[in-house]
PyMOL commands that place a pseudoatom at each C-alpha (Angstrom):
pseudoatom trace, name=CA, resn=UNK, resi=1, chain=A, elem=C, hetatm=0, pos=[-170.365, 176.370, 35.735]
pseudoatom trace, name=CA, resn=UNK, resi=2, chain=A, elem=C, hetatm=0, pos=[-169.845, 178.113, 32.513]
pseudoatom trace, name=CA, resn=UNK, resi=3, chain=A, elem=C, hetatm=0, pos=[-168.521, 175.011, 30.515]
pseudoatom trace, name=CA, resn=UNK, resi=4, chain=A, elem=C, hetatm=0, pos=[-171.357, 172.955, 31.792]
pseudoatom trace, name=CA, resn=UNK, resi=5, chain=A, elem=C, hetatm=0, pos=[-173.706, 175.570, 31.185]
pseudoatom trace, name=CA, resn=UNK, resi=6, chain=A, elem=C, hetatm=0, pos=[-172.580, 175.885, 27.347]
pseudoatom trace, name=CA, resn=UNK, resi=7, chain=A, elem=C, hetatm=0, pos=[-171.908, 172.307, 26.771]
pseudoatom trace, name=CA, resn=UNK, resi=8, chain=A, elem=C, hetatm=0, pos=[-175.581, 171.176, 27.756]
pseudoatom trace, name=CA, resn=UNK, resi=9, chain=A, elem=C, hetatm=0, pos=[-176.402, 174.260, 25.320]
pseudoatom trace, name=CA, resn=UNK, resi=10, chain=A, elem=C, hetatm=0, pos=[-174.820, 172.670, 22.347]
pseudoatom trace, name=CA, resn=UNK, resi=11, chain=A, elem=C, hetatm=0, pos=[-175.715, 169.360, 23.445]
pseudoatom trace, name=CA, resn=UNK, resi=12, chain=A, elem=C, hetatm=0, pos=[-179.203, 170.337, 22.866]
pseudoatom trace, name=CA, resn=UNK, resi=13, chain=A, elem=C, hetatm=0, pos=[-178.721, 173.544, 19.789]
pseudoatom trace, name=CA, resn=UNK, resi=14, chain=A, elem=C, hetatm=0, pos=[-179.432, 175.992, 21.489]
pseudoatom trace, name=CA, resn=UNK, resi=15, chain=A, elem=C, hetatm=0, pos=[-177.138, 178.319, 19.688]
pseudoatom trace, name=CA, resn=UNK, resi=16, chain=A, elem=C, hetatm=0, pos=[-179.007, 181.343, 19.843]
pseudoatom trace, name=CA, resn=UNK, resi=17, chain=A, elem=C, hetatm=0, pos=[-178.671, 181.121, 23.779]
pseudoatom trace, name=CA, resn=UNK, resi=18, chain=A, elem=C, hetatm=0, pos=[-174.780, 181.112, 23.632]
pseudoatom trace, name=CA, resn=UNK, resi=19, chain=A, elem=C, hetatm=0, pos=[-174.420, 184.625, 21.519]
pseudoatom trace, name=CA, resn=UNK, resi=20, chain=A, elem=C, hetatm=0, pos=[-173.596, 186.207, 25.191]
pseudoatom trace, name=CA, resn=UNK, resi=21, chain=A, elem=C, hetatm=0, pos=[-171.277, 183.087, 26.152]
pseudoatom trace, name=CA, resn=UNK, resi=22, chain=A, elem=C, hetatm=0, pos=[-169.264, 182.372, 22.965]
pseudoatom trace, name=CA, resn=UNK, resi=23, chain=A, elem=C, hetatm=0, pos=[-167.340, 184.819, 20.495]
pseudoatom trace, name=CA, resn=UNK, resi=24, chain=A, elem=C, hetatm=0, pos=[-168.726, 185.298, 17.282]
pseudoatom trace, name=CA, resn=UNK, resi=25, chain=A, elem=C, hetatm=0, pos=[-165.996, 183.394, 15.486]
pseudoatom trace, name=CA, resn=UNK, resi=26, chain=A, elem=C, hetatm=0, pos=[-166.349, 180.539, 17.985]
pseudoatom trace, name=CA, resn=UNK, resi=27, chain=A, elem=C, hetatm=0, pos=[-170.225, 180.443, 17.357]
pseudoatom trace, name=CA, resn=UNK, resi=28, chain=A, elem=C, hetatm=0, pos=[-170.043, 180.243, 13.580]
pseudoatom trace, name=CA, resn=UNK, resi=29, chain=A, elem=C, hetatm=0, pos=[-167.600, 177.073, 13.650]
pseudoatom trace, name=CA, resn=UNK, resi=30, chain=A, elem=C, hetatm=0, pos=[-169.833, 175.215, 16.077]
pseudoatom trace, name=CA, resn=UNK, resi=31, chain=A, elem=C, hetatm=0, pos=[-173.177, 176.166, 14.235]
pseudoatom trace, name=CA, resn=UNK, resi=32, chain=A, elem=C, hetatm=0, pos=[-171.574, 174.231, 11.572]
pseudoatom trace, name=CA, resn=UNK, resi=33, chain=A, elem=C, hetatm=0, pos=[-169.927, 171.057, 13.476]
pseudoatom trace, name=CA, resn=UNK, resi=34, chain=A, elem=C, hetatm=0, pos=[-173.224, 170.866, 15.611]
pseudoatom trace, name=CA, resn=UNK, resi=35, chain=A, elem=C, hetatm=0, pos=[-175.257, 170.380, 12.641]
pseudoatom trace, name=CA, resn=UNK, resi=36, chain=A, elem=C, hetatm=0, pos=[-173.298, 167.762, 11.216]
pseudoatom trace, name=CA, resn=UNK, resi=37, chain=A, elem=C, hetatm=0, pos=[-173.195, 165.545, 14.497]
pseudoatom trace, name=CA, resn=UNK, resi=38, chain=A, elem=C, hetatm=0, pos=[-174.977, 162.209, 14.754]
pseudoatom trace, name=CA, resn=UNK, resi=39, chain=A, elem=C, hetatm=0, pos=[-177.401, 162.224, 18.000]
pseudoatom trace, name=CA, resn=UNK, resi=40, chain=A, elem=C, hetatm=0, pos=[-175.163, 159.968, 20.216]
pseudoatom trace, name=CA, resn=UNK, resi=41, chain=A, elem=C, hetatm=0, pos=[-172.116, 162.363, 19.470]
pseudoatom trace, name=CA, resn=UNK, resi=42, chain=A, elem=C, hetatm=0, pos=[-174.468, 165.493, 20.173]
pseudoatom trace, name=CA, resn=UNK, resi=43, chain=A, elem=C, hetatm=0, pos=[-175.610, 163.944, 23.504]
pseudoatom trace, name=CA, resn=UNK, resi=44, chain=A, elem=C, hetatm=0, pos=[-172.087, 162.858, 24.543]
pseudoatom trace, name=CA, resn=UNK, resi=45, chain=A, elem=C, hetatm=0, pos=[-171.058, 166.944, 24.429]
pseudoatom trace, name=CA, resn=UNK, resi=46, chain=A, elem=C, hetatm=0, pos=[-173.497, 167.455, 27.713]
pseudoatom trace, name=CA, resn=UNK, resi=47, chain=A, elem=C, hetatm=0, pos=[-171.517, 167.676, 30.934]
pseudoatom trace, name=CA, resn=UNK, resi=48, chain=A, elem=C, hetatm=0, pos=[-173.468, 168.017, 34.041]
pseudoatom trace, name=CA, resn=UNK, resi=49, chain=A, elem=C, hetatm=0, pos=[-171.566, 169.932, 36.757]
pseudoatom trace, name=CA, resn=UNK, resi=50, chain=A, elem=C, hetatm=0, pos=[-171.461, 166.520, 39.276]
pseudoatom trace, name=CA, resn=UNK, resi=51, chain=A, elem=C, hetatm=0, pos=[-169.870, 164.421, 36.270]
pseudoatom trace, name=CA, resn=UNK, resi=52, chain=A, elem=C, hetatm=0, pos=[-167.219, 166.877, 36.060]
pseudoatom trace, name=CA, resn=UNK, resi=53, chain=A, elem=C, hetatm=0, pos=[-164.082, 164.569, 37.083]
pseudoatom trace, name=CA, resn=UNK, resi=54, chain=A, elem=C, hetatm=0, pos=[-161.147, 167.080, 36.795]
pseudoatom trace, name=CA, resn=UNK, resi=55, chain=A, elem=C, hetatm=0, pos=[-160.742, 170.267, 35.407]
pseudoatom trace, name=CA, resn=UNK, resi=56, chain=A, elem=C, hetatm=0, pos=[-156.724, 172.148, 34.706]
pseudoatom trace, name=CA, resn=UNK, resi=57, chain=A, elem=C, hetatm=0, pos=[-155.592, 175.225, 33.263]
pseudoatom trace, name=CA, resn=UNK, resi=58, chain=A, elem=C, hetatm=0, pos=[-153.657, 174.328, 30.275]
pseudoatom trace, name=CA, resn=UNK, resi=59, chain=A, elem=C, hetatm=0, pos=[-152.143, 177.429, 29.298]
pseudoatom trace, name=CA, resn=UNK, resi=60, chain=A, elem=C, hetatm=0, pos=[-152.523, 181.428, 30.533]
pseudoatom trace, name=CA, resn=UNK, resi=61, chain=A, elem=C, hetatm=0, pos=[-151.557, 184.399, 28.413]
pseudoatom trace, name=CA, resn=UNK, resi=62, chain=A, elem=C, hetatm=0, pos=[-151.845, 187.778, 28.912]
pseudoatom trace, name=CA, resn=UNK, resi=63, chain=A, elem=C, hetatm=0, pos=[-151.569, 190.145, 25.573]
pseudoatom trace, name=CA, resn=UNK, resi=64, chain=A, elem=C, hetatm=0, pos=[-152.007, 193.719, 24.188]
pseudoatom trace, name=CA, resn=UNK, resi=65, chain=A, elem=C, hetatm=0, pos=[-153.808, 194.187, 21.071]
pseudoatom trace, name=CA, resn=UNK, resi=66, chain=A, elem=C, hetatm=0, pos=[-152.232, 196.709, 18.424]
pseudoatom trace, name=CA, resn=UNK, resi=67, chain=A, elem=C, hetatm=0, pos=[-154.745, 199.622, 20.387]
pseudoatom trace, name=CA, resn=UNK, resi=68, chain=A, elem=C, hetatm=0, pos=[-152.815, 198.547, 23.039]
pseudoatom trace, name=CA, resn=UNK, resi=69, chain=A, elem=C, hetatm=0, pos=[-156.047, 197.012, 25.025]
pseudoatom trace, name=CA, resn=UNK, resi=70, chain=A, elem=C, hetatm=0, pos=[-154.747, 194.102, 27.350]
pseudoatom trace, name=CA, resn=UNK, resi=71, chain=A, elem=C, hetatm=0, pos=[-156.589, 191.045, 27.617]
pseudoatom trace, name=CA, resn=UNK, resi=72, chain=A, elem=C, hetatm=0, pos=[-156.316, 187.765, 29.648]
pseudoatom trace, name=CA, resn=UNK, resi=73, chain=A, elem=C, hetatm=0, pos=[-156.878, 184.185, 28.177]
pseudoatom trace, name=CA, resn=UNK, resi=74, chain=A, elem=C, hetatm=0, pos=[-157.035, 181.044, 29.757]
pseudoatom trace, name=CA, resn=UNK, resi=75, chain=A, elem=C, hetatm=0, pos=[-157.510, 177.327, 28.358]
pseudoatom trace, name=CA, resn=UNK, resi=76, chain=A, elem=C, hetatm=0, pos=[-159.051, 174.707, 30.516]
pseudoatom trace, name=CA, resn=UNK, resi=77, chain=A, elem=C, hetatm=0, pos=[-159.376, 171.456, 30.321]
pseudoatom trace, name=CA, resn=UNK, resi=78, chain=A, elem=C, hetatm=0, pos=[-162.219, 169.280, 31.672]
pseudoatom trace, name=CA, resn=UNK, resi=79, chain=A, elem=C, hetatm=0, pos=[-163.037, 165.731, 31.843]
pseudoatom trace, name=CA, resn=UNK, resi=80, chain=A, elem=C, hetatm=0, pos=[-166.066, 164.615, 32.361]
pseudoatom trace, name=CA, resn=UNK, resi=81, chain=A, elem=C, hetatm=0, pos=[-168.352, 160.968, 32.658]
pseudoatom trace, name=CA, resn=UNK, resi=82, chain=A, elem=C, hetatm=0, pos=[-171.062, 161.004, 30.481]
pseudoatom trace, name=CA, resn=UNK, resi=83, chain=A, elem=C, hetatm=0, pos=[-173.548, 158.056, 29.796]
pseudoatom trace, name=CA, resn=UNK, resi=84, chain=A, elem=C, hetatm=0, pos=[-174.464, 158.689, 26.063]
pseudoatom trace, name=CA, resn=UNK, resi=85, chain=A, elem=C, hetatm=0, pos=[-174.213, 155.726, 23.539]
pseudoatom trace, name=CA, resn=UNK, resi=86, chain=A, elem=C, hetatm=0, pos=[-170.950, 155.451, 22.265]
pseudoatom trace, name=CA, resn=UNK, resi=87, chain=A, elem=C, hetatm=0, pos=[-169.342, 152.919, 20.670]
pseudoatom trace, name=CA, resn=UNK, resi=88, chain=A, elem=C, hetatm=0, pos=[-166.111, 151.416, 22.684]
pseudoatom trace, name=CA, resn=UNK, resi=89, chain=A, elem=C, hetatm=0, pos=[-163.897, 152.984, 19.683]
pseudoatom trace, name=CA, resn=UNK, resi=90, chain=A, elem=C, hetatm=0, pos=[-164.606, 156.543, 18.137]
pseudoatom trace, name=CA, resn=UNK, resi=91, chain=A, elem=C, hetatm=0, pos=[-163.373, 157.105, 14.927]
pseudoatom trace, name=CA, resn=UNK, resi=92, chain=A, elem=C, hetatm=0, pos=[-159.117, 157.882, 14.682]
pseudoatom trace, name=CA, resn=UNK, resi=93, chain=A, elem=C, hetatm=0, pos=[-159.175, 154.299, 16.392]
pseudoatom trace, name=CA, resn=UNK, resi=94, chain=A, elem=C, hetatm=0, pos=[-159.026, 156.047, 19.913]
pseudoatom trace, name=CA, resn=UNK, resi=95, chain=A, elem=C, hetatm=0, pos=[-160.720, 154.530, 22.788]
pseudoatom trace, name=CA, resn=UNK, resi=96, chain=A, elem=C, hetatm=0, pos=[-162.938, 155.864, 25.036]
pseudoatom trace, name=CA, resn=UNK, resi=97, chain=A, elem=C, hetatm=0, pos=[-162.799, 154.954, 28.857]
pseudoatom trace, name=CA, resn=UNK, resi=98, chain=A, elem=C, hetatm=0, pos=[-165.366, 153.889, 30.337]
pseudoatom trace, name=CA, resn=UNK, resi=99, chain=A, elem=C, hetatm=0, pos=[-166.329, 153.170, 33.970]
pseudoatom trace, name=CA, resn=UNK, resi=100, chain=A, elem=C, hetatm=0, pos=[-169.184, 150.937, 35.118]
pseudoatom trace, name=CA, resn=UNK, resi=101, chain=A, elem=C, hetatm=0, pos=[-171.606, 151.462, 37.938]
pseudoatom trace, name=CA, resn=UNK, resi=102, chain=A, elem=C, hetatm=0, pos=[-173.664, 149.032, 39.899]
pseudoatom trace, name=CA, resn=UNK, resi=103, chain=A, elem=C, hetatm=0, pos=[-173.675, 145.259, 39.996]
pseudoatom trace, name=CA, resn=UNK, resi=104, chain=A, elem=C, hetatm=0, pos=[-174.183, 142.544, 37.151]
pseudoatom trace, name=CA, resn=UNK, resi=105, chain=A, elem=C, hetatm=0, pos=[-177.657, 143.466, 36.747]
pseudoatom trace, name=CA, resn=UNK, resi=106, chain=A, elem=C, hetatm=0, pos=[-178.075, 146.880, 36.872]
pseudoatom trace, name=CA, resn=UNK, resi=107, chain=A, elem=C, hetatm=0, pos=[-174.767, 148.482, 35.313]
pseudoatom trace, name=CA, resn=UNK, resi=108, chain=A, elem=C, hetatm=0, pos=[-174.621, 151.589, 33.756]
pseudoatom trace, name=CA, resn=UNK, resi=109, chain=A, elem=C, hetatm=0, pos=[-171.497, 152.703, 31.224]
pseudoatom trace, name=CA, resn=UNK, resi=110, chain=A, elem=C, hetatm=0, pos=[-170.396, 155.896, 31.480]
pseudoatom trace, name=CA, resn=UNK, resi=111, chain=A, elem=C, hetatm=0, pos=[-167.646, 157.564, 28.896]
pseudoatom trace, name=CA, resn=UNK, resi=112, chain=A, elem=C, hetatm=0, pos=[-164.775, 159.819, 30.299]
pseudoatom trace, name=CA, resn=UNK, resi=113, chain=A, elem=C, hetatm=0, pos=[-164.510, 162.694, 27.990]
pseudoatom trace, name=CA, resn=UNK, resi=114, chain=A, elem=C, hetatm=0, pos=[-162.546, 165.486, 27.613]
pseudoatom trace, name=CA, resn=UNK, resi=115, chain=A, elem=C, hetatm=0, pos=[-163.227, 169.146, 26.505]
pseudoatom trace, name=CA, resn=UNK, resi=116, chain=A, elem=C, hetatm=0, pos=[-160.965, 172.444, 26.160]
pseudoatom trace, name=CA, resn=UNK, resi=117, chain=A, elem=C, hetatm=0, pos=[-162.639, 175.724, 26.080]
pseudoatom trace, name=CA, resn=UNK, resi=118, chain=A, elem=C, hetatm=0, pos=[-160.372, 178.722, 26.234]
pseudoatom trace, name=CA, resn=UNK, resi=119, chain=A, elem=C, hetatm=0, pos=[-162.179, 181.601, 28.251]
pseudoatom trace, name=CA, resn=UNK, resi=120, chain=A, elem=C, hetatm=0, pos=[-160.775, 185.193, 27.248]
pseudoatom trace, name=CA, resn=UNK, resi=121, chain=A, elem=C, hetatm=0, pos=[-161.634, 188.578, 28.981]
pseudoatom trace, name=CA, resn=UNK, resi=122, chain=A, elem=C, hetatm=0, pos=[-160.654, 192.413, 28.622]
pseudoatom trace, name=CA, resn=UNK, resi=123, chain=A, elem=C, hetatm=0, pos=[-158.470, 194.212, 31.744]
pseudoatom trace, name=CA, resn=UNK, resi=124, chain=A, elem=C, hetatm=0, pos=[-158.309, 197.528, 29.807]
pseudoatom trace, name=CA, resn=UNK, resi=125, chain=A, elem=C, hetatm=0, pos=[-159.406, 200.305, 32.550]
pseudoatom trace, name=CA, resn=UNK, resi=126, chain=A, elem=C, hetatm=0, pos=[-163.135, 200.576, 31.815]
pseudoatom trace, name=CA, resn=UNK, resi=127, chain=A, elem=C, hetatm=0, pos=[-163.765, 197.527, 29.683]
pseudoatom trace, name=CA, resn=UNK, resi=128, chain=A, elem=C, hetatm=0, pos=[-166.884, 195.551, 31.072]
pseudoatom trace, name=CA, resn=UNK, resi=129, chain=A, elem=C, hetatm=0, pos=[-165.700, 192.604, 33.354]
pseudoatom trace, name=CA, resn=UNK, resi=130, chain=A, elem=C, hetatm=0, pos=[-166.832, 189.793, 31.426]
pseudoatom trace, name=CA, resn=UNK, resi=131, chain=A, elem=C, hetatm=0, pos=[-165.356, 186.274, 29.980]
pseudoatom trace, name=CA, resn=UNK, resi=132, chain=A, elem=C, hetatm=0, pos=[-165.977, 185.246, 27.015]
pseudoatom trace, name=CA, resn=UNK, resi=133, chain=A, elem=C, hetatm=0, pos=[-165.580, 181.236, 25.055]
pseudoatom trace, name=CA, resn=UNK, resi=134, chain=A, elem=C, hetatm=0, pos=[-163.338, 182.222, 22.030]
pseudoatom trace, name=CA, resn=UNK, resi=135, chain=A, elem=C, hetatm=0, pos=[-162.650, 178.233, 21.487]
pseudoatom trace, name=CA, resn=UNK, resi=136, chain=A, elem=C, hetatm=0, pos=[-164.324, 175.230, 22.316]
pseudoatom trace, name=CA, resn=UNK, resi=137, chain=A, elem=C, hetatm=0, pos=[-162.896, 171.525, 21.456]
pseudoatom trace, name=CA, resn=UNK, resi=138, chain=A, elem=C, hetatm=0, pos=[-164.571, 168.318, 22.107]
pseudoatom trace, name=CA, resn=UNK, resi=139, chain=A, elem=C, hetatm=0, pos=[-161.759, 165.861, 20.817]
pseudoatom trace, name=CA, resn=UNK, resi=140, chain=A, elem=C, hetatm=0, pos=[-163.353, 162.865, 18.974]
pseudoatom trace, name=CA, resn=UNK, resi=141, chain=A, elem=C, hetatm=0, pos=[-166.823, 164.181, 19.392]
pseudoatom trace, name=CA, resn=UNK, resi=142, chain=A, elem=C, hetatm=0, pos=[-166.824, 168.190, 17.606]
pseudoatom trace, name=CA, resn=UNK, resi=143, chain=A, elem=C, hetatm=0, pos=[-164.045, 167.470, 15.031]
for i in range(1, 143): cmd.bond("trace and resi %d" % i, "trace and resi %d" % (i + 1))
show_as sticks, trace
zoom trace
């Protein structure tokens, strides 16, 4: 819920609605990739929760800081169909799959995307109980 929830955020720049979600390191590198994005690219970062195709963990740490606060984070990948205009080949000559619905006449193209957002929260005894985005990774769409 939480990476559809952001990624329809940025999708439509609503920055100031992610300062909750999203680490303040995190925030200022997408403020800046977000405003650079063509329309098509910006539209293609949405990910409704029913297009969501397959999600994994990708990698799970658990570390102490030097005040020897412990913290958990975990990387997850998604991928996701989304039908925003893209050309057939994105720019580092990778291509995009696509999948096509309905017959001859009435076809729609949808894109299968990925995204990795790394969610990271504090288990110190008495530390509030909430995750936070400290990366987020669109390959080929938020380079």
């Amino acid at each position: 819920q939480a990476f559809s929830l952001v990624s329809k955020l940025l999708s439509q720049r609503k920055l100031d609605l992610l300062e909750e979600l999203v680490s303040e390191e995190a925030l200022k590198v997408l403020k800046e990739k977000i405003s650079l994005l063509p329309d098509n690219h910006r539209d293609a970062l949405a990910a409704d929760i029913d297009a969501i195709m397959y999600t994994t963990e990708g990698d799970v740490r658990i570390y102490y800081d030097d005040d020897g606060r412990k913290f958990v984070s975990i990387l997850m990948r998604f991928w996701y169909l989304n039908g925003a205009n893209l050309p057939d080949e994105v720019p580092g000559e990778t291509k995009v799959f696509q999948i096509m619905f309905g017959d001859e006449s009435t076809k729609e193209k949808k894109h299968l995307l990925t995204a990795n957002y790394e969610f990271q929260r504090e288990f110190t005894e008495g530390a509030k109980p909430d995750w936070t985005i400290t990366r987020i990774e669109h390959p080929r769409l938020l380079e």
